[in-house]
N, C-alpha and C positions, 0 to 999 in steps of 0.2 A: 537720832543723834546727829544726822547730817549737818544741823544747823549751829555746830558747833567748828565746821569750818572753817567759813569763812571769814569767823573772830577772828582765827590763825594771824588773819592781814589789818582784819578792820581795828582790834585794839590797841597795838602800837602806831596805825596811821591816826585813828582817834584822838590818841594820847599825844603823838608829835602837833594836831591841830591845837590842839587843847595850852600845851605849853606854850606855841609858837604865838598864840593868842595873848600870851601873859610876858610881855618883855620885861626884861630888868628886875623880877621878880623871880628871884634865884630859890628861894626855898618851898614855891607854889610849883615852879616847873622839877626841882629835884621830886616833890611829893606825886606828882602825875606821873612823873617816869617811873617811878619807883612800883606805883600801884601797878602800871601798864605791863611795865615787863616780869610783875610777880604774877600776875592774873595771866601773862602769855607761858609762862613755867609753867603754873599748874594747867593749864592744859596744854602744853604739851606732855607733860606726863601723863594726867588722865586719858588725852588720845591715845599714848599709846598701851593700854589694859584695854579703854573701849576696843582697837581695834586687830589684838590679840586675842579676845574673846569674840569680837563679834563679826570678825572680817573687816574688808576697807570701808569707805564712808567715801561718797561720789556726792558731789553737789554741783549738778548740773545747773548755772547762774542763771536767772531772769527763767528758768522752767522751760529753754528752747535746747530740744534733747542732741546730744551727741549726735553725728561731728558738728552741727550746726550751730551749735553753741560754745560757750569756755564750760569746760569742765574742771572741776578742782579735785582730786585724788588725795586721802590721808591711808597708807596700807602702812602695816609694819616699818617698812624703812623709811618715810617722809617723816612716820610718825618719831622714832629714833632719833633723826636729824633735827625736828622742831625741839625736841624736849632737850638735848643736850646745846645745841646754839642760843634758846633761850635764857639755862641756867647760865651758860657763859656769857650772855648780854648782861643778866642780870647781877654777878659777880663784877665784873669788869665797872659796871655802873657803880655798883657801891664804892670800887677802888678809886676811882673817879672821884666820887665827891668828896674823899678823905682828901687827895691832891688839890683840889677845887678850894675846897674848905683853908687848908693851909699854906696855899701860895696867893690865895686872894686868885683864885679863877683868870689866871693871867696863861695859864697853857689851856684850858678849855672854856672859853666864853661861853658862860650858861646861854646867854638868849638865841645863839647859835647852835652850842653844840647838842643840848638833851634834844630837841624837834629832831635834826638831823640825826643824832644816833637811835630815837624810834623808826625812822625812816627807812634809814641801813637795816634793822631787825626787821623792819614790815616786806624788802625787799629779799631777803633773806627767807622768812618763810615765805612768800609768795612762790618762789622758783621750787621751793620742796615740795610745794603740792601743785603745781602749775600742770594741769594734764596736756598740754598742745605745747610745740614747740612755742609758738605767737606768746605765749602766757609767759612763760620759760624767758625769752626773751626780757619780756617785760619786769619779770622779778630781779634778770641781772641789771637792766637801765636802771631801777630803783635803786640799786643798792653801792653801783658804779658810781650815778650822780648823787650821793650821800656822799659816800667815801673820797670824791673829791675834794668837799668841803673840810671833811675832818683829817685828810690829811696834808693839807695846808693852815691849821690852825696856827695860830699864834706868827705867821707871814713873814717868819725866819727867812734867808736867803735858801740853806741847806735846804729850808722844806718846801720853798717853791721851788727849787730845782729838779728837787725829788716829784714834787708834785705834775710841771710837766711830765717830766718820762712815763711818770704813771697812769695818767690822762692819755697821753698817745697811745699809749702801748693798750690801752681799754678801750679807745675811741677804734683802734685799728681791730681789735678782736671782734668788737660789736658789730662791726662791718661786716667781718668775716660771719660772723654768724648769722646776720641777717641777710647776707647772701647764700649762706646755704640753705637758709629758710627757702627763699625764692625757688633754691633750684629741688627742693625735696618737695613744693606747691605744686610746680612748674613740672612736675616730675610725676605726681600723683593724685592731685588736686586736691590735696586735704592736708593738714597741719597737726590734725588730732594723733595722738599718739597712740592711741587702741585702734585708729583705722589703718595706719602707717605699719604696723605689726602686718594687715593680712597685704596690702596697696603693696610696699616695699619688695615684697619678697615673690610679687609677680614679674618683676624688674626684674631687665638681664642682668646677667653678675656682674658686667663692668660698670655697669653705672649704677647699682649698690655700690660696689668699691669707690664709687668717685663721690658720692651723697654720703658713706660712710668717714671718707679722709675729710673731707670738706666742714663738717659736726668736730670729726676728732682733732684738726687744727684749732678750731674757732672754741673750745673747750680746754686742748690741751696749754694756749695762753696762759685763759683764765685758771685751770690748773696750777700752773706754774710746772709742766714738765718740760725735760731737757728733749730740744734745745730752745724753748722757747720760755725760758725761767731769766732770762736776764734782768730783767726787770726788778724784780722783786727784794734783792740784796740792797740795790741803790734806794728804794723808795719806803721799804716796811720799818728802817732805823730810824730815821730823821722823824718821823713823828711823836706825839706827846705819847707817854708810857703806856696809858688805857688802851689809847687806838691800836696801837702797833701789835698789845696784845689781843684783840678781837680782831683784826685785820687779819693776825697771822692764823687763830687758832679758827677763822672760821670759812675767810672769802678763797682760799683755793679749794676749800672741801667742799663747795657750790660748785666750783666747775668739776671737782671730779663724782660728786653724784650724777652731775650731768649729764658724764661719760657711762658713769651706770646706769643709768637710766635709757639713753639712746642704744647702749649696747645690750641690754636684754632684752627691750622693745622693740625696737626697731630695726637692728642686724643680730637677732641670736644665734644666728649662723654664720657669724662674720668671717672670711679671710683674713681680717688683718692682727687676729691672736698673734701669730707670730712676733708682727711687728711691734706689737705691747709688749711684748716682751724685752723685748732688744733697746725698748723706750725704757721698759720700767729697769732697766740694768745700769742702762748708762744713768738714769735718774737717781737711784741710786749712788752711784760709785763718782758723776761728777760733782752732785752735790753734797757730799762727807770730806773729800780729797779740798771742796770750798771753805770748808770749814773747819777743818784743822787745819786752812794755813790764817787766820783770821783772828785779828788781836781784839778788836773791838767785840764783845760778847753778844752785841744785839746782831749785829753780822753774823758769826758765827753762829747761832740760834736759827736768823734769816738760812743761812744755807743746810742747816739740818733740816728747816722745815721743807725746801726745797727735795734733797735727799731722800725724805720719809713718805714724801709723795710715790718716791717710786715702789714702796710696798701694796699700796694702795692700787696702783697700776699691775702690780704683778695679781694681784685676790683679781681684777678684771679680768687678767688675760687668762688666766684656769680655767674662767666661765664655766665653770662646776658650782651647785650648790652649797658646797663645802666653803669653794675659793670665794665665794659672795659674800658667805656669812662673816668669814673670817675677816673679810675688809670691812665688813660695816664694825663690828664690833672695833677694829682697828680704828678706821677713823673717828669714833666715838672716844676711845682712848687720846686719839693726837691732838683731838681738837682740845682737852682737857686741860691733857698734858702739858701742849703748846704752849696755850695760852696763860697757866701758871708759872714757865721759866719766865715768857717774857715781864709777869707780873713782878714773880721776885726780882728779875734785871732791872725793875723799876725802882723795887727797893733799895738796890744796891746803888744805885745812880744816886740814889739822895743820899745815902749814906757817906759812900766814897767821893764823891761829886763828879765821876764819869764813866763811863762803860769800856775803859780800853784798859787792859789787865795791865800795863805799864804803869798807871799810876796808882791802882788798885794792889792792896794788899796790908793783912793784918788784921780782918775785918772779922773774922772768928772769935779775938777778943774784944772788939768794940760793938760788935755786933753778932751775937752768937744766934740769934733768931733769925737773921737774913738769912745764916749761913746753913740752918736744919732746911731754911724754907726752898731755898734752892737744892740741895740737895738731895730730900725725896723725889722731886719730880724728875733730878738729874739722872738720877739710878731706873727710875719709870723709864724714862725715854729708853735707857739705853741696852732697853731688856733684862733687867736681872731680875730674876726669879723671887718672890713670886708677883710681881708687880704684875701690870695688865698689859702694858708692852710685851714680855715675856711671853704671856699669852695670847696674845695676838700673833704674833711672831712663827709661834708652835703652832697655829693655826692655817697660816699663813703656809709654812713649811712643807707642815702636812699636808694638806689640800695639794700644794704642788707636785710634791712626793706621788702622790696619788696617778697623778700623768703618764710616769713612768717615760718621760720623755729628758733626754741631753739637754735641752733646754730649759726646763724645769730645776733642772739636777743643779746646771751650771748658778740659776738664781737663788737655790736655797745656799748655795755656798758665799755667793756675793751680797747675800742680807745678811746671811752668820757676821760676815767682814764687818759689811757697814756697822752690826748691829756693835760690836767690839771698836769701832774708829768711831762713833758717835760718843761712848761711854768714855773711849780717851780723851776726845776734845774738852767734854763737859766737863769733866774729871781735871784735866790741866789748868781749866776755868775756874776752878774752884779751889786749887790748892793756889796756885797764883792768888787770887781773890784775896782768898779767906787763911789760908795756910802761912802761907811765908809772911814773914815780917814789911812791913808797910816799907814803900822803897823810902829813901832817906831826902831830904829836901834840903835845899842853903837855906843853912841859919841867919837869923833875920842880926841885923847892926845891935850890936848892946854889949854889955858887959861879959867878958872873957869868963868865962866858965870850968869849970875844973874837967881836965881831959880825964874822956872815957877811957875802961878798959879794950884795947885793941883786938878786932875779933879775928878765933883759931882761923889757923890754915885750912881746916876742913869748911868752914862758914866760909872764908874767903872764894873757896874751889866750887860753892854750893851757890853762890851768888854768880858770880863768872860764868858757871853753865847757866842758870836763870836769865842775864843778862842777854848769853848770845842764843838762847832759841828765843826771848822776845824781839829782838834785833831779825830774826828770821822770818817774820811775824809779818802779815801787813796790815798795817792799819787803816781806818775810815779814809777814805778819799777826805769827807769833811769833818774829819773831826772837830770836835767841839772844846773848847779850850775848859779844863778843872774846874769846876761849881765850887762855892763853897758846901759845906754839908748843912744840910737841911733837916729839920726831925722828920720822926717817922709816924703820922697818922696811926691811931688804932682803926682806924676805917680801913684802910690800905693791908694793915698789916691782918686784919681780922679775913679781908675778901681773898688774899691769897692762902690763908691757912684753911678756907672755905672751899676752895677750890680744889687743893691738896685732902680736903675729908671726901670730894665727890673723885675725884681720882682712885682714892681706895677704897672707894662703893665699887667703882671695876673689879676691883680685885677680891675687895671679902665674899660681894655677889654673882663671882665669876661665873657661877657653873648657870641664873636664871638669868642673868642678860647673853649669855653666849648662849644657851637653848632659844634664846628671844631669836637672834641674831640667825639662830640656823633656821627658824621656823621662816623671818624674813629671806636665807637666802634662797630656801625651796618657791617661796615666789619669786624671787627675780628667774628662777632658773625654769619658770614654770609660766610666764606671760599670759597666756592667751586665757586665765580666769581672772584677770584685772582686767584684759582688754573686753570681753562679755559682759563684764558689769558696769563697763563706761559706756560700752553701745546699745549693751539691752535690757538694762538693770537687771541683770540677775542676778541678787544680791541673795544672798544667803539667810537674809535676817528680815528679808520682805520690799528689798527695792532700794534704789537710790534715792536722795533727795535732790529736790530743787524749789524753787522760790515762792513756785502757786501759778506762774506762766503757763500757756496750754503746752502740752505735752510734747506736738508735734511741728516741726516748722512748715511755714509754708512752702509748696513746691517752686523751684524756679529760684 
């Protein structure tokens, strides 16, 4: 089954050749994408049963064996990552061409954007099974330079501005990380990450700690953890609705696999738990305190995602079994999660004509389907029982608990927090939104109208507080001036209610994806039988595969 790998990459890059080949032909490239990234779902699902039943799958490329070659690695968690990133390609795509379809493809140009968004997905999985860092590398370049393109789409000023920051701030990461490549080469003479397991941990302990910060900077960027999350509030809003939701719900969760991945590989016996810790705290608490002061909802969203990262940071720093499981399972949740607020904030954009609760509201009677749509995912995110945040959360918790460490203690209490200041913001967002009555506008020049009844003292006292916590509020640096409203695709509105039925597949399937999840984290907490079956195929099922190449490389 090995040769079911490296499809993983080849049929969305296939598929973006394929389109890129067909300009101007808008309903030939929608139909390739469509097949590409459905055929990249079902296998990523099917990988992950194949390799829950039959152990990892190694496809050693061109047959030139480990470390001398690239190895591609699908175990439990890459397999997790592929299958759930896909389903969100492939949701987001369909939302897409509902917006496409009805604005006349004026915020995504077909002939650009379907190549470039299989592109983004081929670089995406690439880095989930990339077995060496060199590969790894190469999966975030792919997915980096995709993402430039699309989130400068439509060459608004706001999104080329946003577009620089976001470009630097990727350009400077890339660096960083290809310089700590050099010095972990420079350091062991190998790249492979099953040989860098036994190489690394010959090294003295200072300079593990220096080859360890050096990965955890050049990762913690693309993360988006604090304090290196600036980035991300100015650049994830301004782009078109689709993007911003696959941007948000998927490209920080690449860098923090990353992070998992280097840190059970490569330092299982890191020094710097501690300091994850004190990262995942502040990540936490500075990015919630961002988001309840945030009038604009796509910001507000942006800094929750920011924030929720640092749970995902704390399941790291446990570097327990338990605390592995619980974060995959988690991030599986956020990416979901994420990526449907931001789909319904797309909705509401068209509806209300902008994302900043000041001019939004009343949208519960004009639009009562926006407002259920946002709303499950809102109570998801923000832990309420029995959604799959919740359970993540308890996972999370627990696992911690387990430490039995001040440290620990102090974090289950400042997720409790956040998990309750997440649910307030969304919640404020929503009763603003949707709740109160639409704010009132100057009436247009015409004929004198018969005056209304004057409203109670209590609606006067109920507006006036509404009034000045929005006035407390701060809005988009560049806001975007009232849309008119736009209808609402059954495309659009079908892929976010599709999203919202896989969101509570977490939760009805709780108990055989969170057993999934702990079987994945007793490997992350268990390395060195992935690392043996990248360098000596000892695969459990008869061997790894590769391409037909002779076995062994030449010496020298």
């Amino acid at each position: 089954m090995t040769f079911l790998v490296p499809l993983v990459v080849l049929i969305p890059l296939v598929g973006a050749a394929l389109a890129l080949a067909a300009p101007g032909r808008g309903a030939l490239q929608r139909g390739i994408t469509l097949v590409a990234l459905t055929a990249s779902s079902v296998l990523g699902i099917a990988l992950m049963f194949i390799v829950d039943r039959g152990g990892p799958l190694v496809m050693q490329v061109g047959g030139w064996a480990a470390p001398y070659g690239i190895s591609l690695v699908v175990d439990r968690v890459s397999a997790i990552m592929l299958a759930v990133s896909a389903v969100v390609l492939l949701a987001v795509f369909i939302f897409s061409i509902g917006q496409g379809l009805a604005d006349g493809d004026e915020e995504t140009p077909v002939s650009i954007y379907y190549p470039t968004y299989m592109v983004l997905g081929a670089g995406v999985f690439n880095a989930f099974i990339a077995g060496d860092l060199f590969n790894l590398y190469v999966g975030f370049e792919i997915l980096l330079v995709s993402s430039y393109v699309l989130i400068t789409l439509g060459g608004t000023a706001p999104r080329i501005r946003a577009g620089v920051t976001y470009v630097i701030v990727s350009l400077v990461s890339s660096i960083l990380f290809l310089a700590a490549i050099g010095l972990v080469y420079g350091a062991t003479g190998t790249v492979n990450m099953a040989q860098l397991q036994t190489r690394i941990a010959e090294l003295p302990s200072d300079l593990q700690l220096i080859l360890n910060l050096a990965l955890l900077i050049a990762f913690g960027i693309k993360a988006a953890v604090f304090p290196l999350a600036f980035w991300l509030p100015d650049s994830y809003p301004t782009a078109p609705a689709p993007v911003t939701a696959v941007f948000a719900g998927l490209l920080t969760k690449v860098g923090v696999y990353a992070i998992i991945r280097t840190q059970t590989m490569l330092f299982p016996e890191s020094s710097v738990d501690p300091l994850l810790m004190v990262i995942a705290a502040l990540t936490l608490l500075v990015g919630i305190l961002g988001a309840i002061s945030q009038l604009d909802v796509k910001r507000m969203l942006s800094f929750t995602l920011i924030s929720h990262i640092g749970y995902m940071i704390f399941g790291i720093a446990i570097a327990t079994s338990a605390g592995f499981a619980a974060t995959i399972y988690y991030i599986a949740h956020h990416i979901i999660v994420q990526t449907t607020l931001f789909l319904a904030v797309g909705l509401m954009e068209r509806q209300g004509g902008t994302t900043s609760l000041s001019g939004l509201g009343g949208m519960l009677r004009s639009a009562p389907v926006i407002g259920v749509l946002f709303f499950i995912p809102m109570l998801n995110l923000g832990g309420i029982p029995p959604f799959s945040g919740f359970l993540g959360k308890v996972g999370l918790f627990t696992a911690g608990a387990a430490l039995q460490t001040p440290a620990a203690y102090w974090l289950i209490g400042i997720g409790a927090l956040v998990s309750l200041l997440t649910l307030y913001a969304l919640a404020r967002a929503w009763v603003l939104a949707f709740w109160r009555p639409k704010p009132a506008t100057a009436a247009p020049a015409g004929p004198a109208k018969e005056p209304t009844k004057a409203p109670s003292t209590e609606a006067l006292r109920l507006r006036e507080r509404e009034e000045a916590m929005i006035e407390r509020l701060q809005d988009a640096p560049d806001a975007a001036p009232t849309q008119e409203q736009r209808g609402i695709p059954r495309l659009m509105v079908g892929a976010t209610v599709g999203m919202i039925g896989v969101s509570l597949v977490l939760t009805f399937a709780a108990g055989p994806l969170f057993g999934y999840a702990e079987r994945a984290g007793e490997d992350l907490a268990e390395p060195d039988t992935l690392a043996s079956l990248v360098l000596d195929g000892d695969h459990p099922n008869g061997g790894s595969g590769s391409t037909g190449a002779p076995e062994e490389a030449p010496n020298g």
